[in-house]
PAZAPA-4460 file (N, C-alpha, C; in steps of 0.05 Angstrom, whole numbers, plus 32768, in hexadecimal, padded with zeros to 4 digits):
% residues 213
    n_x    n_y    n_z   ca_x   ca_y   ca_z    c_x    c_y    c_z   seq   type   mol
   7A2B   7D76   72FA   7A38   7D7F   72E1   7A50   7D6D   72DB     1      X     A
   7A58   7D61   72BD   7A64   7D4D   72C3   7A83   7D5D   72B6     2      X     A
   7A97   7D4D   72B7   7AB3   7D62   72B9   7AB5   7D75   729A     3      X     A
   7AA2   7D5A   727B   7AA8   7D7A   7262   7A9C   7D90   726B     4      X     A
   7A83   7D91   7277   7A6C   7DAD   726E   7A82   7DBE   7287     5      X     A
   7A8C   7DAF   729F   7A9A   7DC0   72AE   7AB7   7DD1   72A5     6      X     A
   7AC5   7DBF   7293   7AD8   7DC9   7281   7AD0   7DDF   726B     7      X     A
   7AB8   7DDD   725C   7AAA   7DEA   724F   7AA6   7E0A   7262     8      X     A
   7A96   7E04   7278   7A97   7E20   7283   7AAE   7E32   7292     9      X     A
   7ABC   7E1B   7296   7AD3   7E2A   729E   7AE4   7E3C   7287    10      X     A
   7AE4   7E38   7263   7AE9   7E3B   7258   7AD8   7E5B   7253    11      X     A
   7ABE   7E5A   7259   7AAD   7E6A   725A   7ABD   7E7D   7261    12      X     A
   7AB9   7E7E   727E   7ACC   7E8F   7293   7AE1   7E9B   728E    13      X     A
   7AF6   7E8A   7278   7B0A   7E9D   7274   7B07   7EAE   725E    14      X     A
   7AF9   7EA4   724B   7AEC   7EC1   7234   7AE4   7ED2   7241    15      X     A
   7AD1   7ED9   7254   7AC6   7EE3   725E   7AD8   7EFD   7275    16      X     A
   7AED   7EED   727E   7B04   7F01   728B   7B14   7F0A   7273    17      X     A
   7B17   7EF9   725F   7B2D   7F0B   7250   7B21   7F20   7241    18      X     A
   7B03   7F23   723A   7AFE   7F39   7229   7AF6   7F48   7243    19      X     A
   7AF5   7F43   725D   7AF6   7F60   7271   7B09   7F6A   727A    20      X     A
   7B25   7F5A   7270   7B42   7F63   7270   7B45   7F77   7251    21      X     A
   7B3F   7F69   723E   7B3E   7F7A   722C   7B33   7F98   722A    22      X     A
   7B15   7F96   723E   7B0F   7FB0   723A   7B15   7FC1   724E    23      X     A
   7B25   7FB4   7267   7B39   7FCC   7273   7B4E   7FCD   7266    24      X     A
   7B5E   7FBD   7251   7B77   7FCC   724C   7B69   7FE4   723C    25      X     A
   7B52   7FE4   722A   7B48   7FFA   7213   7B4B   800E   7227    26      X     A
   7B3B   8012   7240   7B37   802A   724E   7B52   8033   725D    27      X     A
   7B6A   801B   7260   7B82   8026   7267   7B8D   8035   724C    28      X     A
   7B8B   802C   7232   7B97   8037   7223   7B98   8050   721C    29      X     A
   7B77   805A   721E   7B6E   8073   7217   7B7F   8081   7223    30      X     A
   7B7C   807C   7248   7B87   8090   7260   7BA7   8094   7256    31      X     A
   7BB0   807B   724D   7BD4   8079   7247   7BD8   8092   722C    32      X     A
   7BC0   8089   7222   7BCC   809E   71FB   7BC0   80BC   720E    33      X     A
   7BAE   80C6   7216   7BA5   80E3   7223   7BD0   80E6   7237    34      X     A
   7BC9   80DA   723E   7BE7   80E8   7256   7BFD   80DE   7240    35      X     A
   7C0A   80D5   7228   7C17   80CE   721D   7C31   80CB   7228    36      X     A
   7C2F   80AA   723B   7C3B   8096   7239   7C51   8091   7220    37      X     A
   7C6D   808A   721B   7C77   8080   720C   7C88   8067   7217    38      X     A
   7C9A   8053   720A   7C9F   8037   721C   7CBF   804B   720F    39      X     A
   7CCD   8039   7224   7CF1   803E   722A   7CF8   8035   7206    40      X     A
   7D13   803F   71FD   7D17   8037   71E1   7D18   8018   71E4    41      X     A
   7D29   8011   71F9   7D39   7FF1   71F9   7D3C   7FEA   7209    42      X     A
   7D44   7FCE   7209   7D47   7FCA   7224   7D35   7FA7   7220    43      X     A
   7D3B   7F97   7240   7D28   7F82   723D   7D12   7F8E   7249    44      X     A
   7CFC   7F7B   7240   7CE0   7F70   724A   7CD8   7F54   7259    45      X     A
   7CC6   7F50   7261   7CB6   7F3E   726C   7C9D   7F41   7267    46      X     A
   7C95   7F2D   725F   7C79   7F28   725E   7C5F   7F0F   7263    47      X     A
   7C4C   7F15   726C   7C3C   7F06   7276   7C1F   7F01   7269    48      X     A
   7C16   7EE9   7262   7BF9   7EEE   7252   7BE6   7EDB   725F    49      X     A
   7BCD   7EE1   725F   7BB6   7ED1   7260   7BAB   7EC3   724F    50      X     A
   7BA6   7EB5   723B   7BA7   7EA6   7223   7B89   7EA2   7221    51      X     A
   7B7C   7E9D   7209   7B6D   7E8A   7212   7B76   7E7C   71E7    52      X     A
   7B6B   7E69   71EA   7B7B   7E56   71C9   7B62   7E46   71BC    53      X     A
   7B65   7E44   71A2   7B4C   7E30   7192   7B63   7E1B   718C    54      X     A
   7B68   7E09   7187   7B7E   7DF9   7181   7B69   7DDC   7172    55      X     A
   7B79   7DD7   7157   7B6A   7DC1   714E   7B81   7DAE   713A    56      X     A
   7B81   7D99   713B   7B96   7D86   7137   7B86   7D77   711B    57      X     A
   7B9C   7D6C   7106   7B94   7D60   70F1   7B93   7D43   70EE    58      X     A
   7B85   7D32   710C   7B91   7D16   710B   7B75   7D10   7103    59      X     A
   7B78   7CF5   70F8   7B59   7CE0   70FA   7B5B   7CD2   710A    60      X     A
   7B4F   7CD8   7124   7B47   7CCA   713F   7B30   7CCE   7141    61      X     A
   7B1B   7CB3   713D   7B0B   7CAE   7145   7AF9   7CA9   7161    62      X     A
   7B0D   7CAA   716C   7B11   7CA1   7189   7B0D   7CB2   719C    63      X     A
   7B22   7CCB   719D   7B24   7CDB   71AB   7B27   7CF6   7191    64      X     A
   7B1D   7D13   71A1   7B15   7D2E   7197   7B24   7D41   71AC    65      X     A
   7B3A   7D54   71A9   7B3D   7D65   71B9   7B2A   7D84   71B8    66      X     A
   7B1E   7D8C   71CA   7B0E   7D9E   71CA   7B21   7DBB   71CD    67      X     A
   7B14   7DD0   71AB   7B29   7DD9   71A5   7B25   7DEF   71BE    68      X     A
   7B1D   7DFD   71C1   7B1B   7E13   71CF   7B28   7E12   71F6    69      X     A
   7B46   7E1E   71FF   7B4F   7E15   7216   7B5A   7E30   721B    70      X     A
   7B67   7E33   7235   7B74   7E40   723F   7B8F   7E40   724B    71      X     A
   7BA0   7E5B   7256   7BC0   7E50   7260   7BC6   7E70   7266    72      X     A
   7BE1   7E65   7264   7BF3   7E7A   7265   7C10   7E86   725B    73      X     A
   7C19   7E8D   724B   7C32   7E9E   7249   7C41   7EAD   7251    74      X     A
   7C64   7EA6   725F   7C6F   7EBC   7255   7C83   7EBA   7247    75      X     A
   7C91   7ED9   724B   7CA2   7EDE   7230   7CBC   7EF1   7246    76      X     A
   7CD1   7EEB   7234   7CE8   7EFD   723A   7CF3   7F12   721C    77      X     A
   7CF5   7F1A   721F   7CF7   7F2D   7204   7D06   7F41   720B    78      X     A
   7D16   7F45   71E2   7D35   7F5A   71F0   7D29   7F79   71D7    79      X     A
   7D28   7F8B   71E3   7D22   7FA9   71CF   7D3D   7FAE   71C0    80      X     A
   7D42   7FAF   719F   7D5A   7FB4   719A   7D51   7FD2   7194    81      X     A
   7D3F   7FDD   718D   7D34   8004   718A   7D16   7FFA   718A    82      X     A
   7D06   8015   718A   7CF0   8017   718F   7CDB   800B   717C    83      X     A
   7CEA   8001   7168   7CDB   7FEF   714F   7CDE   7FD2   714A    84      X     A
   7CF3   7FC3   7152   7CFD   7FA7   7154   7D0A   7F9A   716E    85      X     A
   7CFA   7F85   7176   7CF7   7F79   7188   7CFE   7F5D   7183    86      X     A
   7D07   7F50   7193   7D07   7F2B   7198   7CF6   7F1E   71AC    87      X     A
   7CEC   7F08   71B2   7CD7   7F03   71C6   7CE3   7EE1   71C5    88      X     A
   7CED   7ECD   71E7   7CE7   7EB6   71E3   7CC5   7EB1   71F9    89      X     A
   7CB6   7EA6   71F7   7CA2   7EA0   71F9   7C9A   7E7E   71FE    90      X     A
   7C9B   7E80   721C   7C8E   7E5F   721F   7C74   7E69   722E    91      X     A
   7C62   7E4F   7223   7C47   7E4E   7230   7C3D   7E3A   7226    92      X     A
   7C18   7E28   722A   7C0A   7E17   722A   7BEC   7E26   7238    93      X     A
   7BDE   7E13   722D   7BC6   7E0E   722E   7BC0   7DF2   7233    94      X     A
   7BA4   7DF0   7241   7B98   7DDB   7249   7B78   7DD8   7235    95      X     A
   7B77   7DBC   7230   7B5F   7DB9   7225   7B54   7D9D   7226    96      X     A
   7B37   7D9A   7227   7B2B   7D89   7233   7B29   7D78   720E    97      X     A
   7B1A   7D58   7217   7B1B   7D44   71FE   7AFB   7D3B   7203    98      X     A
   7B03   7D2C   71F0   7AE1   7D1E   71E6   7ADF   7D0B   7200    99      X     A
   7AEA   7D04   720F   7AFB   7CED   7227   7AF9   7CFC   723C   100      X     A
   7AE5   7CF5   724A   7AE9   7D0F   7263   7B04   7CFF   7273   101      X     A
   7B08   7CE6   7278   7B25   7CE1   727E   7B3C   7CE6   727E   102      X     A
   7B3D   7CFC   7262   7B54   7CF6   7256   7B5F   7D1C   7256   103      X     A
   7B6C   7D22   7255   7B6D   7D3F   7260   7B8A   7D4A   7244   104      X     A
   7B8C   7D61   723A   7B95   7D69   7227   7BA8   7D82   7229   105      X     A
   7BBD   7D84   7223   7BCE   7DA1   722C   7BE2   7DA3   7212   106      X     A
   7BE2   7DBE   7207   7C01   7DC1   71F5   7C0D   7DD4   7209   107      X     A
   7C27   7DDC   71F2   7C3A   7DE1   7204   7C4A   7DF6   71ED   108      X     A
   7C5D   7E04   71EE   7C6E   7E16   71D5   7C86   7E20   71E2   109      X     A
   7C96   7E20   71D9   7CA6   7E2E   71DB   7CB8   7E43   71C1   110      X     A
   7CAB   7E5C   71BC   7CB4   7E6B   71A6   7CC0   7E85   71A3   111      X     A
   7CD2   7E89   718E   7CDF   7E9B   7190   7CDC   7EB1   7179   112      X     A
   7CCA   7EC8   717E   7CC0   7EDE   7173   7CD1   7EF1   716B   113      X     A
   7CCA   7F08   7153   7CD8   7F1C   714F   7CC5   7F2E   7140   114      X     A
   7CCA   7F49   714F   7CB1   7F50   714B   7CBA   7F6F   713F   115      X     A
   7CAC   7F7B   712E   7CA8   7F95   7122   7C86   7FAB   7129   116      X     A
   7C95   7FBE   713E   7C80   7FCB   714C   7C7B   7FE6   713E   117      X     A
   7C62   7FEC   7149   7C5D   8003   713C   7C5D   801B   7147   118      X     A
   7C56   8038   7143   7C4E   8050   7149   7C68   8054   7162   119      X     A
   7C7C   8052   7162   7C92   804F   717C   7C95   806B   718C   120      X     A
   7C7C   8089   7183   7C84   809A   7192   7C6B   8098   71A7   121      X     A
   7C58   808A   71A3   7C38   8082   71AD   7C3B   806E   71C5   122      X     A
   7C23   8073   71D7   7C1C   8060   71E7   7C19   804C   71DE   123      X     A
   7BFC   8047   71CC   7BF8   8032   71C0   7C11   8029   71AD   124      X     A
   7C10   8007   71B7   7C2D   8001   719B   7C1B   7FF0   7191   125      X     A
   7C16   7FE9   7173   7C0E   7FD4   716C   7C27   7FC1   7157   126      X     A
   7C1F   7FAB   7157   7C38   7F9E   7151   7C33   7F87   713C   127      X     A
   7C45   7F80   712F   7C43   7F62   7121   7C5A   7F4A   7123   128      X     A
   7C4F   7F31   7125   7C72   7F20   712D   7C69   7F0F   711A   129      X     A
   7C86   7EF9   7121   7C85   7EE0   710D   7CA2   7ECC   7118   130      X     A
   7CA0   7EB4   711F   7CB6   7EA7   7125   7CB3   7E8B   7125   131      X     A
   7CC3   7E7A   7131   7CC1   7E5F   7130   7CBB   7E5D   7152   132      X     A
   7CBC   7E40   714B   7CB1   7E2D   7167   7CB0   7E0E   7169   133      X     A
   7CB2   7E12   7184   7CB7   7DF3   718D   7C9B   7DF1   7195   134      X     A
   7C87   7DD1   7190   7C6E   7DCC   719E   7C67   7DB4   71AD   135      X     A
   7C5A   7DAA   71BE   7C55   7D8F   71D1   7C3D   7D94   71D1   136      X     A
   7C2C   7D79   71C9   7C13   7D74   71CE   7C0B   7D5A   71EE   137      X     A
   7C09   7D62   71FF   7C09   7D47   720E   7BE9   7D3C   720D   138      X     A
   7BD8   7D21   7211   7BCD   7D17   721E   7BD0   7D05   7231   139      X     A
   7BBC   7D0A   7247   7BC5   7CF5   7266   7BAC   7CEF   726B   140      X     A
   7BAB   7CD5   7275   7B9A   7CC6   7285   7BA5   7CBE   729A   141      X     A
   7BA0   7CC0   72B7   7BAF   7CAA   72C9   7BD0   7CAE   72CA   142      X     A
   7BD9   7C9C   72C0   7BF8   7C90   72C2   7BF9   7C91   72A8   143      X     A
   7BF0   7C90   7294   7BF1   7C8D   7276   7BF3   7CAC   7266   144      X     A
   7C03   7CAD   725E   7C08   7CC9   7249   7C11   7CC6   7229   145      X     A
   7C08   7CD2   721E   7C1B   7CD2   71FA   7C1F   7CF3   71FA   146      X     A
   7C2E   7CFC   71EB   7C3B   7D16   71E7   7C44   7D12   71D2   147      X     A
   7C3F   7D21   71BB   7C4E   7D2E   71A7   7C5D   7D41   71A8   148      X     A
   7C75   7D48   718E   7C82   7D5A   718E   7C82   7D6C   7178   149      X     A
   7C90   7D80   7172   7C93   7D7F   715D   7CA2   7DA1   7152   150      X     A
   7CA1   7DB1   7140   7CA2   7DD2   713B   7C88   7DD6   712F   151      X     A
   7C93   7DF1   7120   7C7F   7E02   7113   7C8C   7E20   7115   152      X     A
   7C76   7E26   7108   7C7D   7E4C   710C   7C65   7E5A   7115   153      X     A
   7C65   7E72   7119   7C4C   7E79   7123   7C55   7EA2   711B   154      X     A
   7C3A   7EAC   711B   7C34   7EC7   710D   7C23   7ED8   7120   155      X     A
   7C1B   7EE7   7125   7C0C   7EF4   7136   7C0F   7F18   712D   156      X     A
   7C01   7F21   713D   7BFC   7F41   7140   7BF0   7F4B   715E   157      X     A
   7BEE   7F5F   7168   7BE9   7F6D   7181   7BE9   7F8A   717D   158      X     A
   7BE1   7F95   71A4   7BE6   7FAE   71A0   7BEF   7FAD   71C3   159      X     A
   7BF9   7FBD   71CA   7C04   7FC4   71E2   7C08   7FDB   71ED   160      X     A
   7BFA   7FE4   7203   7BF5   8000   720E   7C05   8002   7229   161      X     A
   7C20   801D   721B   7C28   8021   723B   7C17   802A   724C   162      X     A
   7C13   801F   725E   7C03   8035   727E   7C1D   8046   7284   163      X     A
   7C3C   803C   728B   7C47   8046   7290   7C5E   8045   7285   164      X     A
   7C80   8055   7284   7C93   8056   726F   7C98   802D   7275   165      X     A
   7C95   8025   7282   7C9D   800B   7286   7C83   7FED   728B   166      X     A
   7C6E   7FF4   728F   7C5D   7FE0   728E   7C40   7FE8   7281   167      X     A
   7C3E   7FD0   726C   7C26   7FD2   7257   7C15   7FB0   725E   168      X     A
   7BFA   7FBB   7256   7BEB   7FAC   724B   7BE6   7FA9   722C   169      X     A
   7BDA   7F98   722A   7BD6   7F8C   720C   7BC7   7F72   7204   170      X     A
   7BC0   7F6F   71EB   7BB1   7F5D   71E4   7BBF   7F4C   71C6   171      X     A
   7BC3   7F37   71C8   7BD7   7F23   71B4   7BC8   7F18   71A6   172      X     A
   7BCA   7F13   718A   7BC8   7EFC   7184   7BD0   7EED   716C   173      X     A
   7BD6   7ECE   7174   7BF2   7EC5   7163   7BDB   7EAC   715A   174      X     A
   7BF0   7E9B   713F   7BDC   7E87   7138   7BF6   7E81   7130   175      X     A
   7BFB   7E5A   7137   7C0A   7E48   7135   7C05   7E32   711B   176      X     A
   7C1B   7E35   710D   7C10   7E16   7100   7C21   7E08   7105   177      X     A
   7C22   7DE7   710D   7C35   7DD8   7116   7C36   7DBF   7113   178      X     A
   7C4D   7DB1   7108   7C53   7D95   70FF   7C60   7D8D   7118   179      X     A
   7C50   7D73   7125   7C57   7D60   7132   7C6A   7D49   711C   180      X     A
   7C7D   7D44   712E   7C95   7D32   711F   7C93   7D16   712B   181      X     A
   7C99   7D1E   7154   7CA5   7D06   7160   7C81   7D05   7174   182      X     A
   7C7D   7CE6   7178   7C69   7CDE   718C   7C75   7CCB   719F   183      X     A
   7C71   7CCE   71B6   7C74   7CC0   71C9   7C5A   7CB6   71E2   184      X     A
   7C62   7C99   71E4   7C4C   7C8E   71F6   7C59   7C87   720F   185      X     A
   7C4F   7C8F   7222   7C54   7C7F   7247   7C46   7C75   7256   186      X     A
   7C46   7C62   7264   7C3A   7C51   7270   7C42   7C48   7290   187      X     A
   7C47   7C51   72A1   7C50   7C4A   72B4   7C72   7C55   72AC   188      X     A
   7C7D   7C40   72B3   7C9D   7C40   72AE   7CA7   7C3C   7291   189      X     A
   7C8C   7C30   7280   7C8B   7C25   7267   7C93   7C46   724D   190      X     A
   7C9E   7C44   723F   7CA1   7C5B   7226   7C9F   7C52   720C   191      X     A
   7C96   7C5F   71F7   7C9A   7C57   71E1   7C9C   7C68   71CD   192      X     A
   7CAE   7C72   71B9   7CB2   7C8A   71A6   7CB4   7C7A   718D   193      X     A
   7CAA   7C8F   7181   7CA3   7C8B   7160   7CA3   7CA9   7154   194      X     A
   7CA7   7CA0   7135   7CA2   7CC2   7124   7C84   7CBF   711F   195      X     A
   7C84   7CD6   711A   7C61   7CDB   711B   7C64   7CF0   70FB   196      X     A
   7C45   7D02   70F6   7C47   7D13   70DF   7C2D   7D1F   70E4   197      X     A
   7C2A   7D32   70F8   7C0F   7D3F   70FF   7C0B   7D5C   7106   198      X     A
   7BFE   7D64   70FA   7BFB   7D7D   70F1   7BDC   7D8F   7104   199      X     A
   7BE4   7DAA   710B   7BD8   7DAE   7124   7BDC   7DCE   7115   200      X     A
   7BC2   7DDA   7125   7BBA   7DFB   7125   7BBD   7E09   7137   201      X     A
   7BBB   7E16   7152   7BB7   7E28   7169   7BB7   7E43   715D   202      X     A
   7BA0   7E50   7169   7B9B   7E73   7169   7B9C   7E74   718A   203      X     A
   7BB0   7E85   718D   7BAA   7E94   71B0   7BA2   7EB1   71A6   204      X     A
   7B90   7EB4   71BE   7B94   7ED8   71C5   7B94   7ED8   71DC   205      X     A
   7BA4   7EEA   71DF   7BB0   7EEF   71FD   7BB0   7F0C   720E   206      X     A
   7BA5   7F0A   7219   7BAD   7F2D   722A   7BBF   7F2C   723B   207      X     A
   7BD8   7F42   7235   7BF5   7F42   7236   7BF5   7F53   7251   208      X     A
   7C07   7F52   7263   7C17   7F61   726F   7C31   7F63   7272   209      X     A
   7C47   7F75   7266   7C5F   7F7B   7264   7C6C   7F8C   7277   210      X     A
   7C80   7F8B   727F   7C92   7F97   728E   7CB3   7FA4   7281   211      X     A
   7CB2   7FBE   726E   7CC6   7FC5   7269   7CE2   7FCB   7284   212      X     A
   7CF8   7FC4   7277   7D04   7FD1   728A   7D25   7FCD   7273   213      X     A
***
């Protein structure tokens, strides 16, 4: 098996766990809304996600193709101001394979959310956000890398089920749009920067684990 179709199934694999994560949080949820669970008014959070991302970039490269569909991980620190408005900063990345079995592909974020939740006397919370962000695209071969930079904003929705007054599961999902500004090339000890103007998509969904406290 040569390393795409192995990248390919490994990709398999994580759809595959995340919708059997998904359908234990459903059957945690039910058990959480029957015993009615509610989360603390305020306070911080923590949170942790399993990702998996479609990500597709607006360049004409003939050359090389990043293959959109990858995986990663998130977390988040997040402050409760009442049981309806929330703040979230959020770093994470994904990995994704190229037309180049050589050549190997990863973004990167760092963003800062604010979020308006719902139903606040309920187990189930479902939610909607919207904020900005910082993004890094790297490619590596060897000793050789280029990385882009750049912002954007990004939008999403979820839902999140206390199991208990302090730790929930949940299921995310956000969609990025993002302008690359700055590119950079390395070569050994060698560097080279330039402005760039490239324009990029990502959808994650993620199944969440949070920790009120």
């Amino acid at each position: 098996m040569n390393r795409l179709n192995s990248k390919k199934l490994t990709a398999g694999k994580r759809c595959a766990t995340l919708l059997a994560l998904t359908g234990l949080c459903l059957i945690l949820a039910a058990n959480a809304a029957r015993a009615g669970v509610v989360e603390d008014e305020s306070g911080f959070s923590l949170g942790l996600a399993l990702t998996g991302s479609s990500y597709h970039i607006d360049w004409n490269s003939p050359a090389l193709d990043i293959t959109e569909g990858g995986g990663g991980l998130q977390l988040g620190v997040g402050y409760r101001f009442n049981p309806v408005f929330m703040v979230e900063l959020v770093a994470g990345g994904s990995n994704h394979g190229t037309s180049d079995s050589a050549i190997d592909a990863s973004t990167a974020s760092v963003q800062i959310f604010g979020y308006y939740r719902f139903l606040p006397e309920k187990s189930i919370r479902p939610y909607i956000k919207g904020g900005i962000a910082g993004y890094a695209l790297v490619l590596e071969s060897g000793s050789a890398s280029a990385r882009m930079d750049g912002g954007g904003v990004a939008f999403g929705a979820g839902v999140r089920c206390f199991i208990t007054p302090h730790l929930s599961l949940g299921v995310d999902l956000t969609h990025n749009m993002i302008r690359y500004d700055t590119a950079r090339l390395s070569l050994g000890q060698f560097s080279y920067e330039s402005s760039t103007d490239e324009y990029a998509r990502q959808t994650t969904v993620g199944f969440t684990f949070g920790c009120s406290f």
